[in-house]
Biopython code that builds the backbone (N, CA, C, O; Angstrom):
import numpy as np
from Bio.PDB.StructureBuilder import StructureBuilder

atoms = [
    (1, "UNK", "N", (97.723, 113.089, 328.128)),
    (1, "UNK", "CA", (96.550, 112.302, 328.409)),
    (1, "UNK", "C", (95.336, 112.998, 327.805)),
    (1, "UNK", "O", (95.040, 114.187, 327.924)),
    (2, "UNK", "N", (94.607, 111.935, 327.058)),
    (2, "UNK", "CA", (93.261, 113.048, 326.635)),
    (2, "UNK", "C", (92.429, 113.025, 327.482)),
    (2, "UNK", "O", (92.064, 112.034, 328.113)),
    (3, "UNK", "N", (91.815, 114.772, 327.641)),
    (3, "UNK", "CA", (90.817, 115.276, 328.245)),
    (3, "UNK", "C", (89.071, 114.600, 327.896)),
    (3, "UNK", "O", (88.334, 114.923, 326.965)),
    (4, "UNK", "N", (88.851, 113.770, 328.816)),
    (4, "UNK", "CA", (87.441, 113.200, 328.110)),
    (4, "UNK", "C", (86.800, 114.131, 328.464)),
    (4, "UNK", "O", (85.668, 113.651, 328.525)),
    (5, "UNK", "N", (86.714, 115.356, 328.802)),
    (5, "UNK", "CA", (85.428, 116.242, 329.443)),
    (5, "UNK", "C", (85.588, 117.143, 328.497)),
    (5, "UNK", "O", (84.775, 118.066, 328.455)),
    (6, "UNK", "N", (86.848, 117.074, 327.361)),
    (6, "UNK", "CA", (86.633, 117.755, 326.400)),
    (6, "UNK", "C", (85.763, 116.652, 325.397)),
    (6, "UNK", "O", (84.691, 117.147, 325.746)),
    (7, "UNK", "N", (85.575, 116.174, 324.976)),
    (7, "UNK", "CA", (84.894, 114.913, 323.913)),
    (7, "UNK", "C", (83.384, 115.873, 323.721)),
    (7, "UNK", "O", (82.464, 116.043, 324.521)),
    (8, "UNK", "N", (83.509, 116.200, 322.838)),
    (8, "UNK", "CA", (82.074, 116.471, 322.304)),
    (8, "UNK", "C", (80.787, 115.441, 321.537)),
    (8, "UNK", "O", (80.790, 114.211, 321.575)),
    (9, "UNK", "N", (79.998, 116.085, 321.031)),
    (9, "UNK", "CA", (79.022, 114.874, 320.569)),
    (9, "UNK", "C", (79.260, 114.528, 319.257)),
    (9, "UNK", "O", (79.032, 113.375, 318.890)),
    (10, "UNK", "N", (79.670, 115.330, 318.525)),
    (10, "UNK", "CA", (80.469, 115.323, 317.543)),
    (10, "UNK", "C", (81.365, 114.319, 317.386)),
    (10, "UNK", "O", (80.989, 113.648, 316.424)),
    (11, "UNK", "N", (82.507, 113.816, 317.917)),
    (11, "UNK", "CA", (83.254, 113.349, 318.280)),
    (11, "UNK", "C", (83.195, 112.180, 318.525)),
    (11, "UNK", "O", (84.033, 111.342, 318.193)),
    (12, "UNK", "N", (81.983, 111.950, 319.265)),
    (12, "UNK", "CA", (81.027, 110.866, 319.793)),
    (12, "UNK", "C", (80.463, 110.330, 318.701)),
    (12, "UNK", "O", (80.584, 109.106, 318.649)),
    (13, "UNK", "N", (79.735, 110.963, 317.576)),
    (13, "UNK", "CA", (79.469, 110.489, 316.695)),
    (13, "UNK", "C", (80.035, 109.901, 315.334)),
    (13, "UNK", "O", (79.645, 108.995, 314.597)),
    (14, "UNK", "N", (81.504, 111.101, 315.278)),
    (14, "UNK", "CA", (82.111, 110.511, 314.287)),
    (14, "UNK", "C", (82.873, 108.865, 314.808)),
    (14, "UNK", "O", (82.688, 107.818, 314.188)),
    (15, "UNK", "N", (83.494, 108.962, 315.723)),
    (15, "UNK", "CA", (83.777, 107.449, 316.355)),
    (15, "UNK", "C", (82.729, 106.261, 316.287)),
    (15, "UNK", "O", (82.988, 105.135, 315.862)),
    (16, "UNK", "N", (81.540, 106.677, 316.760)),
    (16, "UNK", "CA", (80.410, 105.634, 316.661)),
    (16, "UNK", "C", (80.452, 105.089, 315.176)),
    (16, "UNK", "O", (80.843, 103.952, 314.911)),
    (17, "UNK", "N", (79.890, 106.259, 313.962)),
    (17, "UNK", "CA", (80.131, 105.790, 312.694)),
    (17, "UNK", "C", (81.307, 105.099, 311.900)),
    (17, "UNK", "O", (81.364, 104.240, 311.020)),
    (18, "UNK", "N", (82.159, 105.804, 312.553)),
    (18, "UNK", "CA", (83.774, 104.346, 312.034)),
    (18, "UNK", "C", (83.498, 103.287, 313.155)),
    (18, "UNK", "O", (83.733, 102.244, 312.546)),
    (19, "UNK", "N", (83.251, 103.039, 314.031)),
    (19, "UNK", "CA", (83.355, 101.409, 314.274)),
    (19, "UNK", "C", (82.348, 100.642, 313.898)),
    (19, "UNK", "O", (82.535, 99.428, 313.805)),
    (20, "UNK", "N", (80.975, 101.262, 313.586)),
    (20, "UNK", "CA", (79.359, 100.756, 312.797)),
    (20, "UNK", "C", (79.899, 100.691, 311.189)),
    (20, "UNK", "O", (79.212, 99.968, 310.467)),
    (21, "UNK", "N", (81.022, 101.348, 310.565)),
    (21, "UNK", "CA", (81.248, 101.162, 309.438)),
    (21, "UNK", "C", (82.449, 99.672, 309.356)),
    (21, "UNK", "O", (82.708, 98.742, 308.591)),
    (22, "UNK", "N", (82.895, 100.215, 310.669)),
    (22, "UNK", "CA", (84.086, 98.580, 310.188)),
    (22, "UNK", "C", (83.315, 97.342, 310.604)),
    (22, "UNK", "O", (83.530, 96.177, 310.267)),
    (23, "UNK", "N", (82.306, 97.860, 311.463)),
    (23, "UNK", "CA", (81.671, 95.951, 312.230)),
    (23, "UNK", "C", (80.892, 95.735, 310.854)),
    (23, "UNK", "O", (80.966, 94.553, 310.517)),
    (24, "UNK", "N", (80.139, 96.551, 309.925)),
    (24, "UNK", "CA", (79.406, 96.171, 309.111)),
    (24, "UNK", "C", (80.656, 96.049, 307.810)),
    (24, "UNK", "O", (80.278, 95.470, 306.792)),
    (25, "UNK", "N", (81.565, 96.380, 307.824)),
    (25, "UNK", "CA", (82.206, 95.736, 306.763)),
    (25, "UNK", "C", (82.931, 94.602, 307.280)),
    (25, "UNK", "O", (83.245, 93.885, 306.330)),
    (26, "UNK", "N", (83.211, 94.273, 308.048)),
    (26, "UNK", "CA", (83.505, 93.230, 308.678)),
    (26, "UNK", "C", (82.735, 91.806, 308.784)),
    (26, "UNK", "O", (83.161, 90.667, 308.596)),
    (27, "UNK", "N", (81.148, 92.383, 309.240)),
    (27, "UNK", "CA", (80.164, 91.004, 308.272)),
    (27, "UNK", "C", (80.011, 91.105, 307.243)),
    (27, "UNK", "O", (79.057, 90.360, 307.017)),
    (28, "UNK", "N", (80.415, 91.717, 306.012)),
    (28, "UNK", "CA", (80.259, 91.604, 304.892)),
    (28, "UNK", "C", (81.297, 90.895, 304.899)),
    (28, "UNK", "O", (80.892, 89.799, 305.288)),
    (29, "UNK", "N", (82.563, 90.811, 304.685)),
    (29, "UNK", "CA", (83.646, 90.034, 304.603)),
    (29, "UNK", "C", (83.696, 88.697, 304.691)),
    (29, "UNK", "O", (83.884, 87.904, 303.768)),
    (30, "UNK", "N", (83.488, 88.426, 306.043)),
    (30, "UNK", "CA", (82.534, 87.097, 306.479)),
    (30, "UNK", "C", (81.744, 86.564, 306.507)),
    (30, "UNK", "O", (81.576, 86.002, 307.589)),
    (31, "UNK", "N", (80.864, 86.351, 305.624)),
    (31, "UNK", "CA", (79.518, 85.907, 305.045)),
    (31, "UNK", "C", (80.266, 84.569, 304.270)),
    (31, "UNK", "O", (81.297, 84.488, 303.603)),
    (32, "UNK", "N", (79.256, 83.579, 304.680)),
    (32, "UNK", "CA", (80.062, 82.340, 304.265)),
    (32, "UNK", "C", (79.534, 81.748, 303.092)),
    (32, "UNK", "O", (79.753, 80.578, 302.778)),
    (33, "UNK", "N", (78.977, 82.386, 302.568)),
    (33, "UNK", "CA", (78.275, 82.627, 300.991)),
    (33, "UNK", "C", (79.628, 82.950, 300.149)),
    (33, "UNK", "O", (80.678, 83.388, 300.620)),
    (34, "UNK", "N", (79.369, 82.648, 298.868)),
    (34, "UNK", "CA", (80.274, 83.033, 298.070)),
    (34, "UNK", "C", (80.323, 84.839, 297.873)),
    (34, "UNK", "O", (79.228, 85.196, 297.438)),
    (35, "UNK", "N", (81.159, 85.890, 298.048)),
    (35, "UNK", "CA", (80.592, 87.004, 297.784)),
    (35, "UNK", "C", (80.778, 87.606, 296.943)),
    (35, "UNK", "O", (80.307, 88.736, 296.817)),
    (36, "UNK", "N", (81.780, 86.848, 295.814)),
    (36, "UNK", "CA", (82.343, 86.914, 294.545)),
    (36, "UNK", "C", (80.850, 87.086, 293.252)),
    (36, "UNK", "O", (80.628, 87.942, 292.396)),
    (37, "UNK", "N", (80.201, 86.016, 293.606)),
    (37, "UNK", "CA", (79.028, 86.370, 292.562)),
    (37, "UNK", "C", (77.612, 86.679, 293.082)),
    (37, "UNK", "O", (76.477, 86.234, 292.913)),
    (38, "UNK", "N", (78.425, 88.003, 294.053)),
    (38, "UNK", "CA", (77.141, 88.780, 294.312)),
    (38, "UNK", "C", (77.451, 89.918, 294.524)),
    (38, "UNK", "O", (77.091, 90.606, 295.479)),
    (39, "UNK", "N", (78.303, 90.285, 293.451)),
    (39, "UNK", "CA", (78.598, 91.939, 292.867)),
    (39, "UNK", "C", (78.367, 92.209, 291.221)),
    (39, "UNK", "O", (78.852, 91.789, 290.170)),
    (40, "UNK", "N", (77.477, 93.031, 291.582)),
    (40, "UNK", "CA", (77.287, 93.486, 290.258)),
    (40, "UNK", "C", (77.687, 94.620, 289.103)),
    (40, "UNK", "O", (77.096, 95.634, 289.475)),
    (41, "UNK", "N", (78.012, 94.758, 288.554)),
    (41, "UNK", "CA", (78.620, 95.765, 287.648)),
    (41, "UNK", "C", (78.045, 96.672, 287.295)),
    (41, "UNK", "O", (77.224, 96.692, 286.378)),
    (42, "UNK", "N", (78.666, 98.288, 288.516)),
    (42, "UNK", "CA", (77.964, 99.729, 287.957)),
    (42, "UNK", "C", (78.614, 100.330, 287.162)),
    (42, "UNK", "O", (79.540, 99.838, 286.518)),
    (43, "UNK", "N", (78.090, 101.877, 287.067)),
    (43, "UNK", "CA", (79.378, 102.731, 286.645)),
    (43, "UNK", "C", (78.750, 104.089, 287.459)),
    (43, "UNK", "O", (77.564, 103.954, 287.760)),
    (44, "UNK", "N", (79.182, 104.977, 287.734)),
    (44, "UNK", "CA", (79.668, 106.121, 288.001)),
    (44, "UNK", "C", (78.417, 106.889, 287.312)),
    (44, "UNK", "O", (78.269, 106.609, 286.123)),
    (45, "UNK", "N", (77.633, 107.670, 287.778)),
    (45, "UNK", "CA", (76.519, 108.659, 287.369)),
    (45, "UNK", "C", (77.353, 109.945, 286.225)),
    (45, "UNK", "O", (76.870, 110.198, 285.121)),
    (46, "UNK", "N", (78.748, 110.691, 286.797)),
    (46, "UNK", "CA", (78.650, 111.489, 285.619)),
    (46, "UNK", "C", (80.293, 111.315, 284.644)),
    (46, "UNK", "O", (80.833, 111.769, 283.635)),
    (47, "UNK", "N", (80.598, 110.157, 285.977)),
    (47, "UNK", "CA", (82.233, 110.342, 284.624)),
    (47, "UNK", "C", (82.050, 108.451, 283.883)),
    (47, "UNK", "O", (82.768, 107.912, 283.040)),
    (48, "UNK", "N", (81.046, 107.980, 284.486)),
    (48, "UNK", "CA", (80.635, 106.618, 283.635)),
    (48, "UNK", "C", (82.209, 105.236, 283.923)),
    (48, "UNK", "O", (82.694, 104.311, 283.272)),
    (49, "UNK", "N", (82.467, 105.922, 285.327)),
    (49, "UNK", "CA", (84.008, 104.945, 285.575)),
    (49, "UNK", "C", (82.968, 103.428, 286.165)),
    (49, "UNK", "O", (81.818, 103.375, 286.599)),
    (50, "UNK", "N", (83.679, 102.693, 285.998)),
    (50, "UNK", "CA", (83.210, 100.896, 286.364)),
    (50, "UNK", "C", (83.336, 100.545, 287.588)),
    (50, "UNK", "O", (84.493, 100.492, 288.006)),
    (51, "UNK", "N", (82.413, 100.260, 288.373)),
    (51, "UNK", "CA", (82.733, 99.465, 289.703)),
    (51, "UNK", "C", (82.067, 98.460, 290.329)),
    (51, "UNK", "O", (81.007, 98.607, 289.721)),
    (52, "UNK", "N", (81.875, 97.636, 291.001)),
    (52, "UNK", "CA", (81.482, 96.860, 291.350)),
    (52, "UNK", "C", (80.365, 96.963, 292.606)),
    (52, "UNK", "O", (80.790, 97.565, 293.592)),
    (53, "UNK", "N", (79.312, 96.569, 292.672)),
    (53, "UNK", "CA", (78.363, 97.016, 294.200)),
    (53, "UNK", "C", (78.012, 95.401, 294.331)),
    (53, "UNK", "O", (77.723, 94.586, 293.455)),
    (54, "UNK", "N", (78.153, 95.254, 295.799)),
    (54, "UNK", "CA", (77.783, 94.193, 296.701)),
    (54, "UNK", "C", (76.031, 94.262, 296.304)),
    (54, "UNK", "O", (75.359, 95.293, 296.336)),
    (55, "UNK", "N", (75.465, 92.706, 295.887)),
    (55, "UNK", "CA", (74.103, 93.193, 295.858)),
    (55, "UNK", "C", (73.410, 92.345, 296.752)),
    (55, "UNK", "O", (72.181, 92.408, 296.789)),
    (56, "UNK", "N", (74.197, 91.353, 297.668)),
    (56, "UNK", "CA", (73.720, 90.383, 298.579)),
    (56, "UNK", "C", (73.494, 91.259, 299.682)),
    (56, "UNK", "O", (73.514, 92.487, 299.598)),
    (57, "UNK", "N", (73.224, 90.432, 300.985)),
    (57, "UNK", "CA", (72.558, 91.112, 301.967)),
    (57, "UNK", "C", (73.283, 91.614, 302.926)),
    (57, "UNK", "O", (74.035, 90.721, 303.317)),
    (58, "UNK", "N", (73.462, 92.653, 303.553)),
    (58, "UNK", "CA", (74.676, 92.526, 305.112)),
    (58, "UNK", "C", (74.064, 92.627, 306.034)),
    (58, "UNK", "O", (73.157, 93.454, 305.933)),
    (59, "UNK", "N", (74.166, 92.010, 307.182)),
    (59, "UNK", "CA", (73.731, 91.868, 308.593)),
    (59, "UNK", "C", (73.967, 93.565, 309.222)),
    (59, "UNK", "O", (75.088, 93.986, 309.508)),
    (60, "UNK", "N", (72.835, 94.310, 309.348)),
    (60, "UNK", "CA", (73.135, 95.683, 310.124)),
    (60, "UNK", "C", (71.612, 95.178, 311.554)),
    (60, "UNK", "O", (70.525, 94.604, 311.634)),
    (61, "UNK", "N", (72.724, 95.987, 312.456)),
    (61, "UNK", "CA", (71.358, 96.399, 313.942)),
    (61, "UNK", "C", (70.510, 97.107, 313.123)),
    (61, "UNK", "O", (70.563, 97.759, 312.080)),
    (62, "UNK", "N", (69.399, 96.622, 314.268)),
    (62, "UNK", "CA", (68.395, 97.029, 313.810)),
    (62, "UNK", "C", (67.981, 98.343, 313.615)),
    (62, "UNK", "O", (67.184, 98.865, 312.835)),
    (63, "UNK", "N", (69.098, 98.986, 314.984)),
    (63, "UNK", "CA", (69.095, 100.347, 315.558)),
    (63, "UNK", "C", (69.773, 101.000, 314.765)),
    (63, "UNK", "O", (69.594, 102.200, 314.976)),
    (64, "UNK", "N", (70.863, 100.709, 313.489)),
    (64, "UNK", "CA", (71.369, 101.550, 312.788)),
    (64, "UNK", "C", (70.322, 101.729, 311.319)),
    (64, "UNK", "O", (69.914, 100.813, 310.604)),
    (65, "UNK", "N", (70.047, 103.324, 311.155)),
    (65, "UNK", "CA", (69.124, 103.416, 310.657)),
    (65, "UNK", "C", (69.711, 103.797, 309.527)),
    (65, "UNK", "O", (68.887, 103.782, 308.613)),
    (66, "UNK", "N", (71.028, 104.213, 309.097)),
    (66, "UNK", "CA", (72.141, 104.964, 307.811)),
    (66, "UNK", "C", (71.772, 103.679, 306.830)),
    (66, "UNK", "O", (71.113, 102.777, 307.348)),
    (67, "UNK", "N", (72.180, 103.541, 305.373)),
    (67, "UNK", "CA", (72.353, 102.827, 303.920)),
    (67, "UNK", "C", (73.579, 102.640, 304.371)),
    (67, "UNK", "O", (74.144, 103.528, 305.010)),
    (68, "UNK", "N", (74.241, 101.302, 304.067)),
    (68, "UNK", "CA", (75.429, 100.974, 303.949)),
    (68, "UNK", "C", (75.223, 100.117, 302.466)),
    (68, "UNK", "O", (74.320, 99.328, 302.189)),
    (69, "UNK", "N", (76.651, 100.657, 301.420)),
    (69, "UNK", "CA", (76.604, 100.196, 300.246)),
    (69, "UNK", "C", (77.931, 99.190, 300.300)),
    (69, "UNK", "O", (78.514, 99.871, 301.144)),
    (70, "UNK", "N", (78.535, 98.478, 300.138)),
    (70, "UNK", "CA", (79.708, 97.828, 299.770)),
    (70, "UNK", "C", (80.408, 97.756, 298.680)),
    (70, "UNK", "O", (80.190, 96.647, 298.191)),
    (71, "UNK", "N", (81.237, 98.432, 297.949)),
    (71, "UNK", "CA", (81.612, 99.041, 296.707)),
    (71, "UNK", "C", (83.167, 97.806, 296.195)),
    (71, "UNK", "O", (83.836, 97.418, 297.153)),
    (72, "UNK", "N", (83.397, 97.540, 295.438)),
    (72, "UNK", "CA", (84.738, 96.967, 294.690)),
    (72, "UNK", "C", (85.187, 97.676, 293.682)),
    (72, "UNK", "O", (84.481, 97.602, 292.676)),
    (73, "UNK", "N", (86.461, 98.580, 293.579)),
    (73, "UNK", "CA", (86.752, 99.212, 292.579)),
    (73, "UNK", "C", (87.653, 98.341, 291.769)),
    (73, "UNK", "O", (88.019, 97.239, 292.176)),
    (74, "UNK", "N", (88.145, 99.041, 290.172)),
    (74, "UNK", "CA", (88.954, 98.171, 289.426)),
    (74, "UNK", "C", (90.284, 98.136, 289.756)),
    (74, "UNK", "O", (91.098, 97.515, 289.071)),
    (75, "UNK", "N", (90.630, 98.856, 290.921)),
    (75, "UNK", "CA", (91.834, 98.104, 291.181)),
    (75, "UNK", "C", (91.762, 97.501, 292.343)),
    (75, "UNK", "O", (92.868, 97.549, 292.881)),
    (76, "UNK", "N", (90.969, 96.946, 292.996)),
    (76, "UNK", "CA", (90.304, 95.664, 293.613)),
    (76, "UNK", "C", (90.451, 96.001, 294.971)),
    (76, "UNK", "O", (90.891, 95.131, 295.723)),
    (77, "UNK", "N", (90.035, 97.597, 295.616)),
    (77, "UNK", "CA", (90.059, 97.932, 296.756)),
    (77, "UNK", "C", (88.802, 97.845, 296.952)),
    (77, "UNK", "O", (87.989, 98.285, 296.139)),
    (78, "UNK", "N", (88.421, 97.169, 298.241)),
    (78, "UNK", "CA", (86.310, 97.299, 298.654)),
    (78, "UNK", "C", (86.336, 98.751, 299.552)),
    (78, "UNK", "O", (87.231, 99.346, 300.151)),
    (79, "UNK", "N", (85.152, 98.961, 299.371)),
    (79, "UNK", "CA", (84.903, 100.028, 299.998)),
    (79, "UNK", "C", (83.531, 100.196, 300.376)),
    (79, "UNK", "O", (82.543, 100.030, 299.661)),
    (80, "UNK", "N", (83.604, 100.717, 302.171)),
    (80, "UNK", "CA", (82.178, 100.693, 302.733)),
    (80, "UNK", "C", (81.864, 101.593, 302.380)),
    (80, "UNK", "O", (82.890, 102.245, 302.189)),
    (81, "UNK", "N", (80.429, 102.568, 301.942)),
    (81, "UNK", "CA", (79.740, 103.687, 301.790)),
    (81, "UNK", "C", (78.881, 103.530, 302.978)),
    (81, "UNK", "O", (78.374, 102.443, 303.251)),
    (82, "UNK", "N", (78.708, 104.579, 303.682)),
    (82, "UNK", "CA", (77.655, 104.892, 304.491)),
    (82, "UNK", "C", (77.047, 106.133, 304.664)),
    (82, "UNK", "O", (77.491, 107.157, 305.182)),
    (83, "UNK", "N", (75.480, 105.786, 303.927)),
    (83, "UNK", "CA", (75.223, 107.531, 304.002)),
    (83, "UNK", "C", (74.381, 107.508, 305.789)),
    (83, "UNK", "O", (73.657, 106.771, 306.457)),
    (84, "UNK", "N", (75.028, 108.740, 305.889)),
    (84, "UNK", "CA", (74.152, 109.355, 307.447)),
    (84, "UNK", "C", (73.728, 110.817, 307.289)),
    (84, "UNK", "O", (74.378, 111.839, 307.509)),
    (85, "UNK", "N", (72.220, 110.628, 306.765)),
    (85, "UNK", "CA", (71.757, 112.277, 306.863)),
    (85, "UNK", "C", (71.643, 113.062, 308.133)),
    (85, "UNK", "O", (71.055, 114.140, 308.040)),
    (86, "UNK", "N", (71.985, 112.798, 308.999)),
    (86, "UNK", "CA", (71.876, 113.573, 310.245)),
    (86, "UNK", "C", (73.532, 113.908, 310.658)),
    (86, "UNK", "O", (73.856, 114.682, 311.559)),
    (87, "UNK", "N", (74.478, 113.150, 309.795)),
    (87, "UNK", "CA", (76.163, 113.684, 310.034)),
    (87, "UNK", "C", (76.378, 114.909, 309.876)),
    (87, "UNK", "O", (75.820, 115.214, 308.822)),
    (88, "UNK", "N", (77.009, 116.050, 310.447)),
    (88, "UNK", "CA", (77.908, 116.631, 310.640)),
    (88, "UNK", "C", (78.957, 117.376, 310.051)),
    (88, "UNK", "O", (79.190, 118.566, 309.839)),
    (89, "UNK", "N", (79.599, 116.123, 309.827)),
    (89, "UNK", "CA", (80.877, 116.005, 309.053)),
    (89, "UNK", "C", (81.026, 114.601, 308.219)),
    (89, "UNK", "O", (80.333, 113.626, 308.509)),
    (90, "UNK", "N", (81.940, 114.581, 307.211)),
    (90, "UNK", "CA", (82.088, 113.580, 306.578)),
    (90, "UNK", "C", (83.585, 112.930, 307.010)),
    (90, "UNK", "O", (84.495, 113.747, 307.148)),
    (91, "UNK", "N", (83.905, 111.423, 307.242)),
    (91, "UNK", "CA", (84.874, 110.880, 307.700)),
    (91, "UNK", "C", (85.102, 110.038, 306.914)),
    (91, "UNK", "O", (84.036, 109.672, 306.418)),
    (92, "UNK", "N", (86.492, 109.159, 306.244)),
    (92, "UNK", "CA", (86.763, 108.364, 305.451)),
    (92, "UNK", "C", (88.390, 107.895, 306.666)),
    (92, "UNK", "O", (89.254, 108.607, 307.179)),
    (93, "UNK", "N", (88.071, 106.028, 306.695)),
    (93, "UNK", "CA", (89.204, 105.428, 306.659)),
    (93, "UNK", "C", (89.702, 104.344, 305.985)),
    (93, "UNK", "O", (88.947, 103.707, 305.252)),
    (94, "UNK", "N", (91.071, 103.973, 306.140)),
    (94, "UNK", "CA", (91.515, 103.047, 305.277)),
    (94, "UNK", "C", (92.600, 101.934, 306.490)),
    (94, "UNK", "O", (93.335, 102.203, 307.440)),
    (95, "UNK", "N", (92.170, 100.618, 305.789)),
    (95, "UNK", "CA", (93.065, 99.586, 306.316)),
    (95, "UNK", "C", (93.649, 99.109, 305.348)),
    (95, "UNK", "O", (92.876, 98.674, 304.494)),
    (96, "UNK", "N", (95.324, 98.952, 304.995)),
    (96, "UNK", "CA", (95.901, 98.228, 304.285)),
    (96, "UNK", "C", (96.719, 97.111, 304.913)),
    (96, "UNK", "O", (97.628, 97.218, 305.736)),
    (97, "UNK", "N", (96.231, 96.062, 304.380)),
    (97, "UNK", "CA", (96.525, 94.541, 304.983)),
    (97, "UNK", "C", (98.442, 94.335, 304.752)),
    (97, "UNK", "O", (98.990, 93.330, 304.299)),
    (98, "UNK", "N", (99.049, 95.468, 305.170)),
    (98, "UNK", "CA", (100.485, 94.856, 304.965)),
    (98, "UNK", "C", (101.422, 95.754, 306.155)),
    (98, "UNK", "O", (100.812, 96.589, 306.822)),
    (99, "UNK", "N", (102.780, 95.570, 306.373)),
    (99, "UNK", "CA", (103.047, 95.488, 307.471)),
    (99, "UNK", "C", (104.433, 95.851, 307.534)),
    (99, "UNK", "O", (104.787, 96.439, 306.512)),
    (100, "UNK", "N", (105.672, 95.643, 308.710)),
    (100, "UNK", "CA", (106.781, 95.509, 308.689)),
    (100, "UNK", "C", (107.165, 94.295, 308.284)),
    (100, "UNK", "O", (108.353, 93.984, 308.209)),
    (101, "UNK", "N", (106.435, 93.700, 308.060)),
    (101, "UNK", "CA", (106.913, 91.802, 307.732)),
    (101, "UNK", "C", (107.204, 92.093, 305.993)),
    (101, "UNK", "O", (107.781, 91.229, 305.333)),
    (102, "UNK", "N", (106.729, 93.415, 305.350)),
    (102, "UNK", "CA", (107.114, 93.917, 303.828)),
    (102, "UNK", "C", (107.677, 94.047, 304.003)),
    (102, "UNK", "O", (108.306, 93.120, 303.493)),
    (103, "UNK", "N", (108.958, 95.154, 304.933)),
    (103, "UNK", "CA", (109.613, 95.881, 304.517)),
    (103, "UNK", "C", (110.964, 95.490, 303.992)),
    (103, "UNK", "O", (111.672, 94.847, 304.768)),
    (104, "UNK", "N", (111.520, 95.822, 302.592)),
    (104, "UNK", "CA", (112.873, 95.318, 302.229)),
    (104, "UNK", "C", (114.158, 95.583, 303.219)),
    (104, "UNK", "O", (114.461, 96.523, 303.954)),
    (105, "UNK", "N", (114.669, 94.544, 302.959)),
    (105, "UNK", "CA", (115.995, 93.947, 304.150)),
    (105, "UNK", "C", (116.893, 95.610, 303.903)),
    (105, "UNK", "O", (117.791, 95.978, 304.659)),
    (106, "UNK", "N", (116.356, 96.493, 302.594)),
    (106, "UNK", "CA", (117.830, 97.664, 302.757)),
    (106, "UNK", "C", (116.889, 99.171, 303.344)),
    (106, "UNK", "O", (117.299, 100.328, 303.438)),
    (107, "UNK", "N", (115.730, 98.685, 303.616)),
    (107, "UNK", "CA", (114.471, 100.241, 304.372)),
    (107, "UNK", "C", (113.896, 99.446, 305.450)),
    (107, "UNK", "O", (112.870, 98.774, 305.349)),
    (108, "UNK", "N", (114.620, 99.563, 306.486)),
    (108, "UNK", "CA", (113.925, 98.861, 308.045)),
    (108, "UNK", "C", (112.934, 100.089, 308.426)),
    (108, "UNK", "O", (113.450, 101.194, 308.592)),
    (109, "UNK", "N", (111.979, 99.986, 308.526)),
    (109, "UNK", "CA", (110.992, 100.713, 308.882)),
    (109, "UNK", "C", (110.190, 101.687, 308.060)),
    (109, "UNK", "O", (109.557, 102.626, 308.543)),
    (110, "UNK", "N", (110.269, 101.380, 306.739)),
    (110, "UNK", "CA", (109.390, 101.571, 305.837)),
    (110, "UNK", "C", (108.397, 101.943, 305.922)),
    (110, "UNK", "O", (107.993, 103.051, 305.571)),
    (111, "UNK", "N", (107.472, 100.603, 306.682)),
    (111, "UNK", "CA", (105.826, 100.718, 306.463)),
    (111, "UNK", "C", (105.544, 101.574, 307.740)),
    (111, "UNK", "O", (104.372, 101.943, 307.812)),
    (112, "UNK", "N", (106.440, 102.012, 308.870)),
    (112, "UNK", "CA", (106.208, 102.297, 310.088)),
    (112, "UNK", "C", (106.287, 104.201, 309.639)),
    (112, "UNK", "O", (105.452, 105.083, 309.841)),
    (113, "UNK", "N", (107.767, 104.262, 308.928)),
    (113, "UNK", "CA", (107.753, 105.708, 307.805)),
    (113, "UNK", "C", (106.252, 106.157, 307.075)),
    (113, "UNK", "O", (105.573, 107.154, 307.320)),
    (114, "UNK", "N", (106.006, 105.123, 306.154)),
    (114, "UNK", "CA", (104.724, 105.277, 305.282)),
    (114, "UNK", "C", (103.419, 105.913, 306.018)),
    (114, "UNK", "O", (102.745, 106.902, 305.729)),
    (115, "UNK", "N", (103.295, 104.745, 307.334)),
    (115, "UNK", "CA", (102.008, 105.577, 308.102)),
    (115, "UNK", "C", (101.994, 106.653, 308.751)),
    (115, "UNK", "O", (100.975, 107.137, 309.245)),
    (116, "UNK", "N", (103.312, 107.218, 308.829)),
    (116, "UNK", "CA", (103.309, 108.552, 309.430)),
    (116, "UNK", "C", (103.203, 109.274, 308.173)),
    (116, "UNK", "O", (102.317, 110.115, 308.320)),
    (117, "UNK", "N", (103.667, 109.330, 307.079)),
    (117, "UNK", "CA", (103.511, 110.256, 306.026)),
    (117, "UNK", "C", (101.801, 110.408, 306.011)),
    (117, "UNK", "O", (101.156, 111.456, 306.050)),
    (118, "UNK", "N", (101.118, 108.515, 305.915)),
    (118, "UNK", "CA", (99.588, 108.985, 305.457)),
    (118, "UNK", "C", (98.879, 109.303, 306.540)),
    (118, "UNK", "O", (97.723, 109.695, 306.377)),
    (119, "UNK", "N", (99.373, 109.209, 307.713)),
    (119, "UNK", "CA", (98.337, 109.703, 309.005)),
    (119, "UNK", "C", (98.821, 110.743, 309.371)),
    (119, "UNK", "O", (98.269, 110.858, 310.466)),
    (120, "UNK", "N", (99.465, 111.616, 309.264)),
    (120, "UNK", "CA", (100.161, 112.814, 310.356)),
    (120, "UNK", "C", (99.946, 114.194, 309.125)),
    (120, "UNK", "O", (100.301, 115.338, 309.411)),
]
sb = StructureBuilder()
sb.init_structure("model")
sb.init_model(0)
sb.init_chain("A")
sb.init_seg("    ")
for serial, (resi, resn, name, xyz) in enumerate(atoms, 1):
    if name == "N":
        sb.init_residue(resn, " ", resi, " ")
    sb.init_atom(name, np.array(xyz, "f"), 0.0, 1.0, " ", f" {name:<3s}", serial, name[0])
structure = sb.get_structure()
C-alpha cells in the first residue's frame, strides 16, 4: 500500500504537471476546428530536422501559468511540450493507442509483455 505521508511536493508536482499536460493535450485533440491546417512547418534550431507546431489556439486555466507547445513529428507522433521554469525535474510520457485486441493469434500477451519491457 502506498505511504501518502511519504508523498512529497515534488511528487505533488510532477503528477499535477502530467495530468495539466494530458487535459491540455486532450483539448487540443478535440477542438472541433479542423487541426490539420493549423500546423505549421518548423525545423529544429541546431540539427535543422522538420516538424510540425500547432499554431491555433488551446484552451489552458487561467491558473496554469507554464507555455504549452503542441508538436507533430515526421513520423506522425504529436507531442505536448510544456515548459515549467519553476520544475524540479523533467518528466516525459507516452500513450500508444493499441492494445491486446493487436496481439497476433501465435504471442498472447504481447502488448501486456511490451509494457513491462517500456515501463519497468
Amino acid at each position: 500500500m502506498y505511504n501518502l505521508q511519504r508523498v512529497t511536493r515534488k511528487h505533488f508536482y510532477f503528477v499535477s504537471a502530467v495530468v495539466a499536460a494530458a487535459l491540455a493535450y486532450l483539448l487540443a485533440q478535440n477542438r472541433t476546428t479542423s487541426n490539420e491546417t493549423q500546423f505549421l512547418q518548423r525545423k529544429t534550431v541546431e540539427s535543422k530536422l522538420p516538424y510540425h507546431e500547432y499554431a491555433g489556439s488551446m484552451e489552458q486555466s487561467p491558473n496554469d501559468k507554464r507555455q504549452h507547445r503542441l508538436i507533430r513529428l515526421p513520423n506522425g507522433m504529436s507531442a505536448l511540450c510544456t515548459h515549467d521554469p519553476q520544475a524540479e525535474a523533467a518528466a516525459a510520457s507516452l500513450s500508444i493507442n493499441i492494445g491486446s485486441i493487436a496481439d497476433p493469434p501465435s504471442f498472447h500477451g504481447m502488448a501486456h509483455f511490451l509494457e513491462h519491457m517500456l515501463f519497468m
